[in-house]
C-alpha positions as CSV (number, residue, x, y, z in Angstrom):
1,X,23.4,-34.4,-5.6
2,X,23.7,-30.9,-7.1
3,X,22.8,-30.1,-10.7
4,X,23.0,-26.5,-12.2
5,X,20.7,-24.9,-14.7
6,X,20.0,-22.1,-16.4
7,X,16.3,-20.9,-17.1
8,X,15.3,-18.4,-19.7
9,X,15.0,-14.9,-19.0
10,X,12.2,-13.7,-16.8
11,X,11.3,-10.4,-17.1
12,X,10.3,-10.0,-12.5
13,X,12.0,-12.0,-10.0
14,X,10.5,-11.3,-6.6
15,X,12.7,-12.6,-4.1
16,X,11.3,-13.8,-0.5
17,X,9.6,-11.3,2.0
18,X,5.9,-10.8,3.4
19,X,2.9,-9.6,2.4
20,X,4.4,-7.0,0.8
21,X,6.5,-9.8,-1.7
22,X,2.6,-11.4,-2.1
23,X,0.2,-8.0,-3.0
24,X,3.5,-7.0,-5.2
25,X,3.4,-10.6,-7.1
26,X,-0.2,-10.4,-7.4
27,X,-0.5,-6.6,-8.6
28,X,2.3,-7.7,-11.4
29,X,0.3,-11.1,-12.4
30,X,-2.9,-9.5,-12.4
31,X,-1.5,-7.2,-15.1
32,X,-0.7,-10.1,-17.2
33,X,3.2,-9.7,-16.8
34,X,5.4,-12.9,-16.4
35,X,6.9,-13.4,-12.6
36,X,8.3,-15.3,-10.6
37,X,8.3,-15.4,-6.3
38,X,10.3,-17.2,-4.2
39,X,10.4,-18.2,-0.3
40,X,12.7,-19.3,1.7
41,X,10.6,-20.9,4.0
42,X,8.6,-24.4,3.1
43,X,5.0,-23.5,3.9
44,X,3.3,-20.5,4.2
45,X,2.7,-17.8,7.8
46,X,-0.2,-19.6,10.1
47,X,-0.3,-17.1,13.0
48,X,1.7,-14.0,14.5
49,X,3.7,-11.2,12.2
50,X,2.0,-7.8,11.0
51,X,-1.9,-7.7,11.7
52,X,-3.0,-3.7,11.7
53,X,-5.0,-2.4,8.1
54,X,-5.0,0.7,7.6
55,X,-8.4,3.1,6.5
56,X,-6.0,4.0,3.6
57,X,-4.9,0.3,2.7
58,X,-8.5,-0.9,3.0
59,X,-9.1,1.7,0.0
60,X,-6.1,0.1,-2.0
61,X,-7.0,-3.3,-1.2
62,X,-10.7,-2.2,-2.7
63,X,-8.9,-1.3,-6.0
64,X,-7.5,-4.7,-6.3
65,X,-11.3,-6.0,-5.4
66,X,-9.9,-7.8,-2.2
67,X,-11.0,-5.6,0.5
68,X,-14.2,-7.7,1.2
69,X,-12.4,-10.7,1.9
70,X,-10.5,-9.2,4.5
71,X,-13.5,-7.5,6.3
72,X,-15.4,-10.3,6.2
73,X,-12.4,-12.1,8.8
74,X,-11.1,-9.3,10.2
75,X,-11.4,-7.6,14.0
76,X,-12.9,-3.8,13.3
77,X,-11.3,-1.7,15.7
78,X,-13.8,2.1,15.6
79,X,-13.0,2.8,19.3
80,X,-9.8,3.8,21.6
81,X,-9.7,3.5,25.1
82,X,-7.2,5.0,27.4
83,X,-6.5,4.1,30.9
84,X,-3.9,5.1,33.5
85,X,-3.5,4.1,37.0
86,X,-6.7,4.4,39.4
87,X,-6.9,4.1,43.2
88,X,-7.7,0.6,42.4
89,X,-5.4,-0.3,40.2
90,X,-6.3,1.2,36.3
91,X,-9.4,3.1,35.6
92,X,-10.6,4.4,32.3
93,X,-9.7,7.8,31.2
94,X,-11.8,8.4,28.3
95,X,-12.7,6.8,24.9
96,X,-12.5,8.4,21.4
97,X,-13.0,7.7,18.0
98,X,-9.7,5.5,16.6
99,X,-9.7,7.0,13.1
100,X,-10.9,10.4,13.1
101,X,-9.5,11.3,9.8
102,X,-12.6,13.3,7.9
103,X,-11.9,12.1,4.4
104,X,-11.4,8.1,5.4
105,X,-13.7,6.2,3.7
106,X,-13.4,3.0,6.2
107,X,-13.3,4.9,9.5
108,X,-11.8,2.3,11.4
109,X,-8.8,0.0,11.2
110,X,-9.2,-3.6,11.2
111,X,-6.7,-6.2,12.2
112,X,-6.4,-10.2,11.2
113,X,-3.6,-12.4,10.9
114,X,-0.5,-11.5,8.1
115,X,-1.1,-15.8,7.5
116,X,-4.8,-15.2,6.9
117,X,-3.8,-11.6,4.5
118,X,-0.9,-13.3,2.9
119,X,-3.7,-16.5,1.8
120,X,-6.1,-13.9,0.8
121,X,-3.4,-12.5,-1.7
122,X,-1.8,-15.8,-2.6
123,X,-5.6,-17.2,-3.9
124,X,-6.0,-14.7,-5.9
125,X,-2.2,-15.4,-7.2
126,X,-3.2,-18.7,-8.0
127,X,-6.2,-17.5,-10.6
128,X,-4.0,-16.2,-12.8
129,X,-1.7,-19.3,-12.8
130,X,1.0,-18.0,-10.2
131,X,2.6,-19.6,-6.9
132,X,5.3,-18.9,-4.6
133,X,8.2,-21.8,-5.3
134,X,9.5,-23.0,-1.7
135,X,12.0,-23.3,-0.1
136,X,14.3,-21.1,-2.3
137,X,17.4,-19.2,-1.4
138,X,19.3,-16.9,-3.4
139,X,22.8,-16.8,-3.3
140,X,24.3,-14.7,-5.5
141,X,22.8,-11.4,-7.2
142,X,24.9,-9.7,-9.8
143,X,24.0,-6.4,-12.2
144,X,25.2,-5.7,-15.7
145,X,27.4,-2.6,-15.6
146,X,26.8,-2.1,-19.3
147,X,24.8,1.6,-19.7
148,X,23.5,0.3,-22.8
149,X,21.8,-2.6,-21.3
150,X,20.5,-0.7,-18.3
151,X,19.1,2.0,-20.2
152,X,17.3,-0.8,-22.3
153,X,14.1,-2.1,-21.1
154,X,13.9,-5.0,-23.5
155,X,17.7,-6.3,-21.8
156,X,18.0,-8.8,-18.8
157,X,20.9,-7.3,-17.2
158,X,20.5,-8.8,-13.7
159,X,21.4,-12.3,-12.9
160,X,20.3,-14.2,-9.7
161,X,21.6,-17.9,-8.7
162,X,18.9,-19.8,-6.8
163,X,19.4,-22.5,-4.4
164,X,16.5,-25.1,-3.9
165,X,16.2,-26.4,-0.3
166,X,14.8,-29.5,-0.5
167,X,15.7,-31.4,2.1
168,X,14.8,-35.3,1.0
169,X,16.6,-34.7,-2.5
170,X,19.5,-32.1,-2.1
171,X,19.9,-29.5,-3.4
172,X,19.7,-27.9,-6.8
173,X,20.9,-24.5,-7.8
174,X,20.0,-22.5,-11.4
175,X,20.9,-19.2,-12.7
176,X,17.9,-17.0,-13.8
177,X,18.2,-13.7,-16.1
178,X,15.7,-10.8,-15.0
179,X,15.1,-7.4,-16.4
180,X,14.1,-6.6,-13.0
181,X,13.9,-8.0,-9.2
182,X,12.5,-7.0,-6.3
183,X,13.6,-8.1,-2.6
184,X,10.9,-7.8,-0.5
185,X,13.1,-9.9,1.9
186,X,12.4,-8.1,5.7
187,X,14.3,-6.1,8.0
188,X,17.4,-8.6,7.4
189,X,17.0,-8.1,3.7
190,X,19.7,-10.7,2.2
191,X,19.2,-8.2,-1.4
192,X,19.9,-4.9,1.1
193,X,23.4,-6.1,2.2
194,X,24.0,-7.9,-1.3
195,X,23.5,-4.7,-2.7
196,X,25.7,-2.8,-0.2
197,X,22.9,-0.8,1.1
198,X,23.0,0.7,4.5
199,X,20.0,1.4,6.8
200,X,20.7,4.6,8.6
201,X,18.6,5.9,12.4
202,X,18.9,4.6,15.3
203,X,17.3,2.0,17.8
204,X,15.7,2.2,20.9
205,X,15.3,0.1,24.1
206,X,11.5,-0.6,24.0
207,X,11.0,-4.0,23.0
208,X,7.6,-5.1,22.5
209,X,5.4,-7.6,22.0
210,X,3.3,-10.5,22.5
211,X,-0.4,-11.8,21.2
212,X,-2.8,-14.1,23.5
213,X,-6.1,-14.9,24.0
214,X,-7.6,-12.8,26.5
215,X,-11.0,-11.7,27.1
216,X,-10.4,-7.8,28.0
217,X,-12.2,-5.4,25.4
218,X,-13.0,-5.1,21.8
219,X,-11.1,-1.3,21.5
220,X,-7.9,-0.6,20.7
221,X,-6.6,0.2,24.4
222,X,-3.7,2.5,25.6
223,X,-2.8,1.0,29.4
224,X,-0.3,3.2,31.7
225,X,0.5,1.4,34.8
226,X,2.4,1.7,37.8
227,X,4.2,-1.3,36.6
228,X,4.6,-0.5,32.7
229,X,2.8,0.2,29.8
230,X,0.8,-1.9,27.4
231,X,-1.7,-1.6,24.3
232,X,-4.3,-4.2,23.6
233,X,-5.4,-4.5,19.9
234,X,-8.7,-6.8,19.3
235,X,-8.1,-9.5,16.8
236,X,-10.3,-11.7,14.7
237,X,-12.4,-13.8,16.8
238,X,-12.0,-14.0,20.7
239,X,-8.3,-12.7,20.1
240,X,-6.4,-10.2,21.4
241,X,-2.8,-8.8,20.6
242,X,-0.9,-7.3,23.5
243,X,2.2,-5.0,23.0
244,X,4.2,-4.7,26.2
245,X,6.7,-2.0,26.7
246,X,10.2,-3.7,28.4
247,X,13.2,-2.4,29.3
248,X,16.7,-3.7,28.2
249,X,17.1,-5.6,31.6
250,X,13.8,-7.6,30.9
251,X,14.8,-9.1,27.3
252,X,18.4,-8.3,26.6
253,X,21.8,-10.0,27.3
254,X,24.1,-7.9,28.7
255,X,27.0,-9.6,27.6
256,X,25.9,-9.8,23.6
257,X,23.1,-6.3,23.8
258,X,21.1,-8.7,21.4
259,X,17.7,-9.5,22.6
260,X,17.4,-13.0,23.8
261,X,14.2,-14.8,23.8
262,X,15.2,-16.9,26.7
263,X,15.1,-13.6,29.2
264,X,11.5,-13.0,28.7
265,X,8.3,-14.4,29.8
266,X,5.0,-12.8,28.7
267,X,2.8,-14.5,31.2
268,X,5.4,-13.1,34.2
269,X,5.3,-9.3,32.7
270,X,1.6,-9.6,32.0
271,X,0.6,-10.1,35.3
272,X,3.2,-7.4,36.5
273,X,1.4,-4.8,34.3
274,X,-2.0,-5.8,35.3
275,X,-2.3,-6.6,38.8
276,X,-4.1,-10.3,39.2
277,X,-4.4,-11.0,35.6
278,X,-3.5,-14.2,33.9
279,X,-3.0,-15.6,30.1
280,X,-5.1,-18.2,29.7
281,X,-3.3,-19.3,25.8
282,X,-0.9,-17.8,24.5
283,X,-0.9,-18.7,20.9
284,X,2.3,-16.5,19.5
285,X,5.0,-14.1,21.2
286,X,8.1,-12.4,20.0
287,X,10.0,-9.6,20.8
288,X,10.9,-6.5,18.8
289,X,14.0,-4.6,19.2
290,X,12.5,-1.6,17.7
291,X,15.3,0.4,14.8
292,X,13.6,3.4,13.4
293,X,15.5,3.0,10.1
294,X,15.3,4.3,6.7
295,X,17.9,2.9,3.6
296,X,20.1,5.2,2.5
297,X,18.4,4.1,-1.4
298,X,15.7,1.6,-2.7
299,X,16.9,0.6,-6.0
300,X,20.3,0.2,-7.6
301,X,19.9,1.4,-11.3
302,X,16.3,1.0,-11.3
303,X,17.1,-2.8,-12.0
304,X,16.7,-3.8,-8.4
305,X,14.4,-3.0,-6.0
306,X,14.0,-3.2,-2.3
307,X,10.2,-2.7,-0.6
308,X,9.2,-2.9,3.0
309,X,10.9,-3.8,5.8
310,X,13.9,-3.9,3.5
311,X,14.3,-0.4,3.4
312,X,12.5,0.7,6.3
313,X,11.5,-0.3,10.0
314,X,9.9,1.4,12.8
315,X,7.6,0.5,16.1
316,X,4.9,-2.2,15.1
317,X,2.6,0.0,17.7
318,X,1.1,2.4,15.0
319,X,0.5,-0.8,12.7
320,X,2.3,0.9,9.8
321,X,4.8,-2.0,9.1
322,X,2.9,-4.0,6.3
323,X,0.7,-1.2,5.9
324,X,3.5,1.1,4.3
325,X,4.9,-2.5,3.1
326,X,1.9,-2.7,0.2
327,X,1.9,0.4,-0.4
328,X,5.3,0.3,-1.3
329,X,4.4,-2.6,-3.9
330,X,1.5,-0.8,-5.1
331,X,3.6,2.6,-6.1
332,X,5.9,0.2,-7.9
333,X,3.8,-2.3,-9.7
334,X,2.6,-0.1,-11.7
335,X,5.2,1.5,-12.9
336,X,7.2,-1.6,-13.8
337,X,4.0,-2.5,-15.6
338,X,4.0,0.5,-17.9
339,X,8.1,0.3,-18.3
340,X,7.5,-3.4,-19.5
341,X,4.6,-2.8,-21.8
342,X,6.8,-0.2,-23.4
343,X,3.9,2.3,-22.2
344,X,6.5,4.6,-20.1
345,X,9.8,5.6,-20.2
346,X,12.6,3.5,-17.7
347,X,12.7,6.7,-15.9
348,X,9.6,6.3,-14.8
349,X,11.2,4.1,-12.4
350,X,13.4,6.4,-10.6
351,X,10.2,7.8,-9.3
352,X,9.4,4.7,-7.0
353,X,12.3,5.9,-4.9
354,X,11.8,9.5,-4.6
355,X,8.3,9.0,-3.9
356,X,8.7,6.0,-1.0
357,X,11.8,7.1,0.7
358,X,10.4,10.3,1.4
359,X,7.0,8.8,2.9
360,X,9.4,6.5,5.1
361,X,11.3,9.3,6.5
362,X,8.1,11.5,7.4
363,X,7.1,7.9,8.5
364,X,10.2,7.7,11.1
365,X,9.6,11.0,12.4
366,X,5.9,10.3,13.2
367,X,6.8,7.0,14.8
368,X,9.2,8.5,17.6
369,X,6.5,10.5,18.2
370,X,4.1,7.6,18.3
371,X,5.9,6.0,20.5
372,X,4.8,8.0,23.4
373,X,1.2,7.3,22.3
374,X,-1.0,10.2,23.1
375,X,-5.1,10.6,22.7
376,X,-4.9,12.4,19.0
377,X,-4.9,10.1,16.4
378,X,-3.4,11.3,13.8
379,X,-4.4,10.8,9.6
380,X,-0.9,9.9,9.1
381,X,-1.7,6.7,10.8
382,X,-4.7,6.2,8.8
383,X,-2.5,7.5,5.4
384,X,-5.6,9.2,4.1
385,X,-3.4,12.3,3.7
386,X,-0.4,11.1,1.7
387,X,1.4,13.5,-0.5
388,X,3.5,12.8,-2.9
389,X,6.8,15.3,-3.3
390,X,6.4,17.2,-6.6
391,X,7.8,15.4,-9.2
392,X,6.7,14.3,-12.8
393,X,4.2,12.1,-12.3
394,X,2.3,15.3,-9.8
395,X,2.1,18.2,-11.6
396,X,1.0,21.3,-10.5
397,X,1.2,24.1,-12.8
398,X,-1.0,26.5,-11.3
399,X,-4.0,24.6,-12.1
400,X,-5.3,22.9,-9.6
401,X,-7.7,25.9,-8.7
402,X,-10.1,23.7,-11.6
403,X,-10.6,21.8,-8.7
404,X,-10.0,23.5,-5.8
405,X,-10.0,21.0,-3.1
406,X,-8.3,18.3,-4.2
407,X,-4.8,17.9,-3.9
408,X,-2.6,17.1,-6.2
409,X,-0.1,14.4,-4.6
410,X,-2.9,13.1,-2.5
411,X,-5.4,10.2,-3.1
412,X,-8.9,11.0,-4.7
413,X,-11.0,11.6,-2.0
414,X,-14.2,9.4,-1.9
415,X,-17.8,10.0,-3.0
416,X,-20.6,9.0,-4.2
417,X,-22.1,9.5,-7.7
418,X,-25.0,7.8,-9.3
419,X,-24.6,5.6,-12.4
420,X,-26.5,7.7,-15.2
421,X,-27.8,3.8,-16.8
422,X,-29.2,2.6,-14.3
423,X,-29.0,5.3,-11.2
424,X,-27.0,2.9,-9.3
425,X,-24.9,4.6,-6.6
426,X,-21.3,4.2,-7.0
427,X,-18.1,5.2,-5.0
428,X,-15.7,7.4,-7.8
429,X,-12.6,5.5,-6.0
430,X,-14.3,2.2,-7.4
431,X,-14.4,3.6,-10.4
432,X,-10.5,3.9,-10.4
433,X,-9.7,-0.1,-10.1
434,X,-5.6,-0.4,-9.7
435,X,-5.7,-1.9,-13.4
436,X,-2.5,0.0,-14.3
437,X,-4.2,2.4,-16.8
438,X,-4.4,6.2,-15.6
439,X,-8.0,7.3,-15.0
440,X,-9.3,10.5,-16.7
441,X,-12.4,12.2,-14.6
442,X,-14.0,14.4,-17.1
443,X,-16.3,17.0,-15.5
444,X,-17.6,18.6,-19.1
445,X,-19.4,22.0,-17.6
446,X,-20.8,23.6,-20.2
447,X,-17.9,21.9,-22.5
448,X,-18.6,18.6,-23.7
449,X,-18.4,18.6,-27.4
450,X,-14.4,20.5,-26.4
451,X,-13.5,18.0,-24.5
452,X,-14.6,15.0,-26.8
453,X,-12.8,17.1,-29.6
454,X,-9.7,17.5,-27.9
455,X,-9.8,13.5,-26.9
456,X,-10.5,12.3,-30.7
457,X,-7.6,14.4,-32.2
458,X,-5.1,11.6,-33.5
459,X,-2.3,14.5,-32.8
460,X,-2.9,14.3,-29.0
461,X,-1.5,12.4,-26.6
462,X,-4.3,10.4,-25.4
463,X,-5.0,9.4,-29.0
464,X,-1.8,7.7,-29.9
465,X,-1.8,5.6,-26.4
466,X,-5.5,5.1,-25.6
467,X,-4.6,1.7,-24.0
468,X,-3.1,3.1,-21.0
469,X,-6.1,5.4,-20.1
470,X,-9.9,5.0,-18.8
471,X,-12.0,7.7,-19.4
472,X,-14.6,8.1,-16.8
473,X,-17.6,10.9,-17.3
474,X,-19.6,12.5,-14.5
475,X,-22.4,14.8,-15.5
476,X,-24.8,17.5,-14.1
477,X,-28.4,16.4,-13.9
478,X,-30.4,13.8,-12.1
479,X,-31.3,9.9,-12.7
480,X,-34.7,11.5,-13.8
481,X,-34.0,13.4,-16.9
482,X,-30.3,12.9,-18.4
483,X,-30.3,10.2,-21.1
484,X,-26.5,9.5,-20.9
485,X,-26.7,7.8,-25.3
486,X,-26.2,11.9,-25.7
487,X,-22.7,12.1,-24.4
488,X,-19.8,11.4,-27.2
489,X,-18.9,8.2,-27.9
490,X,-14.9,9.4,-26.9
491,X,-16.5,10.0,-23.0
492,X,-18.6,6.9,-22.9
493,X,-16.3,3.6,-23.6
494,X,-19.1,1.6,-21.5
495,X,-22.8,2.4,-20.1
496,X,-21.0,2.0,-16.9
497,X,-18.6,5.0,-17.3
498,X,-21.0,7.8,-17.6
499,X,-22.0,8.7,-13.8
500,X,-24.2,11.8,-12.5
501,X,-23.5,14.2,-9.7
502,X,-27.0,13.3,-8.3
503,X,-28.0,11.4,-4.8
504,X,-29.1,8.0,-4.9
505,X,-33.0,7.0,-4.9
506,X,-33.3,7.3,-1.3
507,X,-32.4,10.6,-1.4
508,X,-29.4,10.2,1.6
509,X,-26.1,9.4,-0.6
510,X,-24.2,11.0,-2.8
511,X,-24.8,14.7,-4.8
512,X,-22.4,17.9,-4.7
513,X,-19.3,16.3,-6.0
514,X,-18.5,19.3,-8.1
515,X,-18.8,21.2,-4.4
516,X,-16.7,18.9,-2.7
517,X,-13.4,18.8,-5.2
518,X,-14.1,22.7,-5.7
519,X,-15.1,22.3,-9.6
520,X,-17.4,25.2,-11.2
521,X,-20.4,23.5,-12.3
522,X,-20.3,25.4,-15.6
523,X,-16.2,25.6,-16.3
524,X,-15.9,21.9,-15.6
525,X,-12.4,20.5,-15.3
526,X,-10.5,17.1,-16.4
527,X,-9.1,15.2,-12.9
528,X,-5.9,12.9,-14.1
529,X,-6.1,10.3,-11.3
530,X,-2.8,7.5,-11.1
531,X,-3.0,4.0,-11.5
532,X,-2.7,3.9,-7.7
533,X,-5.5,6.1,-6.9
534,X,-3.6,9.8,-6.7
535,X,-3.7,12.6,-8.5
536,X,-1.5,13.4,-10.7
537,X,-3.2,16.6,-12.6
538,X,-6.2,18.9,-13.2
539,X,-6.9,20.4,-16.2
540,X,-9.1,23.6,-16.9
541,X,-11.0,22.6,-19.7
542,X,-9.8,25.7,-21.4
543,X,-6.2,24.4,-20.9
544,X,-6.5,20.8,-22.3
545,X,-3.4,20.8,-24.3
546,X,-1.3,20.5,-20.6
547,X,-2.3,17.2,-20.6
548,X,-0.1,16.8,-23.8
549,X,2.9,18.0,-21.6
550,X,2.5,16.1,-18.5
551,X,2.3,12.7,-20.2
552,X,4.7,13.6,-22.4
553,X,7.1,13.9,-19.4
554,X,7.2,9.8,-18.5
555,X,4.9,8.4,-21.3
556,X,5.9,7.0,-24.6
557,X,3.5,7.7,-27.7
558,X,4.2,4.8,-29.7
């Protein structure tokens, strides 16, 4: 039997996808906003898909406080080994450092199952009373052309038709009302072609890869044969991940050029590659026909976005897939948060695009490059230097030289400060949680009483839309003498907010942050830092009022 319905409006609809469709739902419920996820399929990944972290992503997944559960399963991977052929067969050619990014907090990548990331994200989901409803299709996806109700945050404008695929009762179909949706719905994406998007680069003919227990090394290895090429990526437990290069003759059918599973077996072109080697499980395989593709846009109207695969793909061999996946999400999530709480403007959504399309083309040019995978690692694998195209939310009117060596665009770089309470070390990024307010680093100088004048003025910005910003103070002085109860109420919202540029009690952490972001000790500076963990703007404490403009640009007072 089919039956119809129609629910009320729901202001998210995230449709199908990955882990990016689960970190996006779980950023959006965790800021209290009301969403629904669907998936096609009826249970969850166990094994195989996207594996590779990040150094970057670990940071992220920090600011949601889930980067200890990952670590604690994952496969670190601090080596690289490279080998090419040997009188004997393959001998090793040298081993280097895998991340070698300076700024990285986590120098290393780590790898674990998407089923195990995916769980990790969907847990923490299910605290605040949210789960993906399977097995759901949509089938129809339709926008309002009405200006009025698109430029209208409060409107529902998009309407979706679901189909429930459950296969004992039949089938039951009902029309929701969104303000917004996001497909996070894979390289196929069903919401892409809906939406009459179209992926523009090109593809190429290697075609990897496969996963398998096999007892080999705990480094991420770069193998050139006589037979073929192959890297080997440690995985949780005794695992290993194996990503074999192929030609078109090994996986493709001639008479369709589509790659066809039954051509290939990975135990046959293992052995090739390594001369009297053998698989002893193999637990998951597919192959990737690799298309180095970017969509030609990510949102339609700012109603509906894509994320992800959705919008671009590129070799799985640098592990940026679900890597630039979440962070898709994360750039989003907060922005839809600030639209709905009627914090932001709507065009504060037009920035998701401008800012992630950009990062995916830069992405595609450093993945054909990748491809032919040399000893430098680069920090663009690692992400750790990120920059944002100017735009509104980055704004650099000649005064960044407040803080010399940070860049605006790019995440705040890590380091540790000491909590003035209780002289507990702490890392500033952990001080910038991705709770969707915008993080204000007040280094006062010589300028306190200024700075807490300029914050308590009800004419200012920050005054008339407190809610949306966390003040966080960090002093001159050591654990020993500063009594922080002397700083202005405006700069200290908690005990916990009022740090010290001081080492910790051993002596071996932390001390010279002014130093390291290039602020003067005396002339101070105010460091605006994103709700995801970048910089949008610096502030010479002389120049305060700026920060009136820049808000003022996306931001709504009241």
């Amino acid at each position: 039997m089919t039956t119809t319905t129609d629910h009320r409006p729901l202001p998210l609809l995230i449709l199908l996808g990955w882990a990016c469709r689960v970190f996006c739902a779980n950023a959006l419920v965790r800021a209290g906003l009301n969403v629904r996820v669907i998936d096609k399929r009826p249970v969850k990944v166990a094994a195989g898909q996207a594996d590779g972290i990040q150094p970057r992503t670990i940071e992220v997944l920090q600011s949601y406080g889930l980067a200890d559960k990952v670590l604690s399963q994952a496969a670190f991977m601090i080596m690289a080994a490279f080998y090419n052929p040997g009188p004997n067969g393959i001998e090793c050619i040298g081993r280097v450092p895998d991340v070698t990014a300076p700024t990285a907090r986590y120098p290393y990548e780590v790898t674990l199952h998407q089923g195990a990331i995916e769980g990790i994200f969907l847990d923490s989901m299910k605290k605040e009373g949210l789960e993906v409803e399977r097995p759901i299709i949509p089938v129809s996806l339709q926008i309002s052309e009405d200006p009025k109700a698109l430029a209208d945050p409060h409107a529902y404008p998009v309407k979706v038709v679901l189909k429930h695929l459950d296969w004992e009762s039949g089938e039951d179909t009902e029309t929701v009302r969104a303000k917004f949706v996001v497909g996070a719905d894979g390289a196929h994406s069903w919401v892409r072609k809906t939406l009459g998007i179209s992926m523009d680069g090109e593809q190429t003919d290697i075609t990897p890869s496969e996963k398998t227990d096999f007892p080999d090394t705990r480094n991420k290895s770069a193998i050139h044969s006589v037979n073929g090429s192959c890297m080997i990526i440690p995985r949780e437990g005794d695992k290993i991940r194996l990503y074999i290069q192929l030609s078109n003759k090994d996986a493709v059918d001639p008479e369709t050029g589509r790659v066809n599973l039954h051509r290939y077996d990975p135990k046959r072109h293992v052995q090739a590659i390594y001369d009297g080697c053998a698989l002893d499980k193999v637990e998951w395989w597919t192959i990737y026909q690799i298309g180095q593709r970017v969509a030609s846009r990510f949102t339609t109207n700012e109603r509906v976005f894509i994320a992800g695969d959705a919008c671009h793909t590129h070799s799985p061999k640098a592990g940026q897939g679900m890597n630039a996946s979440m962070n898709d999400t994360h750039n989003l999530a907060w922005k839809l948060t600030h639209v709905l709480r009627g914090w932001a403007d709507i065009s504060l959504l037009k920035t998701y695009e401008f800012e992630r399309r950009k990062y995916a083309q830069d992405l595609i040019s450093f993945d054909k490059t990748f491809l032919h995978y040399s000893r430098r690692k680069s920090a663009m694998t690692a992400k750790v230097t990120v920059q944002h195209t100017r735009n509104l939310l980055d704004h650099r009117a000649d005064l960044s030289a407040a803080a010399s060596n940070l860049i605006i665009g790019q995440r705040l770089l890590p380091h540790v400060l000491v909590r003035a309470a209780d002289a507990r070390e702490v890392n500033i990024q952990d001080l910038a949680p991705a709770d969707t307010r915008f993080k204000l680093f007040v280094f006062p100088g010589d300028h306190t009483q200024t700075v807490a004048a300029y914050l308590d003025n009800s004419q200012r910005f920050f005054y008339k839309r407190r809610d949306a910003f966390d003040v966080i103070t960090i002093l001159q002085g050591t654990k020993s003498t500063v009594n922080y109860l002397g700083v202005p109420l405006v700069l200290r919202s908690h005990w916990t907010k009022v740090l010290l540029d001081d080492t910790d009690i051993t002596g071996s952490r932390g001390g010279r942050i002014h130093e390291r972001y290039g602020i003067d000790r005396f002339a101070g500076a105010l460091v605006v830092v994103r709700p995801d963990g970048y910089v949008g703007t610096v502030a010479p404490l002389d120049k305060l009022a700026t920060l009136d403009t820049y808000f003022s640009g996306f931001m709504l007072s009241d």
